[in-house]
VOGU-3710 file (C-alpha; in Angstrom, 3 decimals, decimal comma):
1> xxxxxxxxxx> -35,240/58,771/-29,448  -36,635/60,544/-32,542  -37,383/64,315/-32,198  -41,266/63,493/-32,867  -41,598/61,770/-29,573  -41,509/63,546/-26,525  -39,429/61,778/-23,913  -41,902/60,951/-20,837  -40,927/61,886/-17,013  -40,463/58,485/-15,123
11> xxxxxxxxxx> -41,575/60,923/-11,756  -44,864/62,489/-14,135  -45,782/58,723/-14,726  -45,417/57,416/-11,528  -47,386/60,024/-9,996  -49,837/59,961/-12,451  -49,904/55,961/-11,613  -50,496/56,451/-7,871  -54,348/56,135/-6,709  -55,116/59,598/-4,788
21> xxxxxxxxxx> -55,184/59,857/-1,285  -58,323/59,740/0,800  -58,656/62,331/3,229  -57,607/59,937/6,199  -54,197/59,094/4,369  -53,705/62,501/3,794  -54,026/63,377/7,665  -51,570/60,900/8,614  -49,124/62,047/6,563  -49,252/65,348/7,725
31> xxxxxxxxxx> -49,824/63,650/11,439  -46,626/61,551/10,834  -44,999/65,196/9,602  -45,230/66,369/13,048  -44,439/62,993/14,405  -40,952/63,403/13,042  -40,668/66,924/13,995  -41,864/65,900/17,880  -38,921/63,162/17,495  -35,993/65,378/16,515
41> xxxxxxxxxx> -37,110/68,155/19,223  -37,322/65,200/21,726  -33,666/64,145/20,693  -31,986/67,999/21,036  -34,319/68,278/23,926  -31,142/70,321/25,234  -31,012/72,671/22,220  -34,484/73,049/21,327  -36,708/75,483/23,377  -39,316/72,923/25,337
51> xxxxxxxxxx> -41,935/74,789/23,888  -41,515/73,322/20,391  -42,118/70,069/22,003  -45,312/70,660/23,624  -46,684/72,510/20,512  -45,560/69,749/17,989  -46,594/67,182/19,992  -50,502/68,544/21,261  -50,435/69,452/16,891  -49,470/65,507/16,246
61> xxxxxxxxxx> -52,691/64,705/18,752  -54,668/66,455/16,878  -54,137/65,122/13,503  -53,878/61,399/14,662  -57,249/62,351/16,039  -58,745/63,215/12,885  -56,773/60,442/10,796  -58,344/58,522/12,893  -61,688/59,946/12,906  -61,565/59,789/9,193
71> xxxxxxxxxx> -60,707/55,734/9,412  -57,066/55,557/9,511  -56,303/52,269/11,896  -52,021/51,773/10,740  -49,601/54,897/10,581  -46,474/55,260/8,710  -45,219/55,985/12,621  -42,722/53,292/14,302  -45,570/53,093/16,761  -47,815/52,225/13,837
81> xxxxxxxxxx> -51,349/52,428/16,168  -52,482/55,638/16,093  -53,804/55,400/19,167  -50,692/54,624/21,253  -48,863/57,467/19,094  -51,585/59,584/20,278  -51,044/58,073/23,764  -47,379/58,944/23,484  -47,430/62,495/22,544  -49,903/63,122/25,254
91> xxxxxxxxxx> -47,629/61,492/27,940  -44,716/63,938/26,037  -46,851/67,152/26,509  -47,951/66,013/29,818  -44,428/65,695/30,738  -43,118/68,969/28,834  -46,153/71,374/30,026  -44,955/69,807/33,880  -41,366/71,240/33,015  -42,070/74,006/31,761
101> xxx> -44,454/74,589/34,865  -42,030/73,499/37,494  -38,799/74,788/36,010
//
């Protein structure tokens, strides 16, 4: 490499390569965000305060919601459907507010 030539970022250029995001894509990802968070409260259910749960979880709703709104129709989700991950994270806060209510 001569000293004339600037050496070029392989991360700059594939960013720069990337189309942008529409606003649907960029509400799943922040919908899929919460998705994982919901997930690793559900697994340390025991350690976690139930609370988390039902806020990460009605949060996830709401973004799927407006992904979808905005056009989404596949997720980045195992689920994939954003409206059965919807589905599932109300059936999650249905079941945490009923803990939280009974116990």
């Amino acid at each position: 490499m001569s000293a004339g030539t600037p050496a070029l970022d392989p991360i700059k250029a594939w960013l720069a390569a990337r189309p942008p995001l529409t606003r649907a894509q960029k509400y799943d990802r922040l919908a899929f965000t919460f998705c994982k968070m919901g997930t690793v409260g559900l697994i340390a259910w025991l350690l976690t305060p139930p609370v988390f749960v039902l806020a990460v979880a009605l949060v996830a709703i709401g973004l799927y919601g407006k992904a979808v709104a905005l056009g989404i129709t596949r997720s980045q989700c195992i689920l994939r459907r954003p409206l059965l991950i919807m589905g599932f994270w109300a059936a999650v806060a249905a079941a945490d507010a009923t803990w939280l209510i009974l116990w």
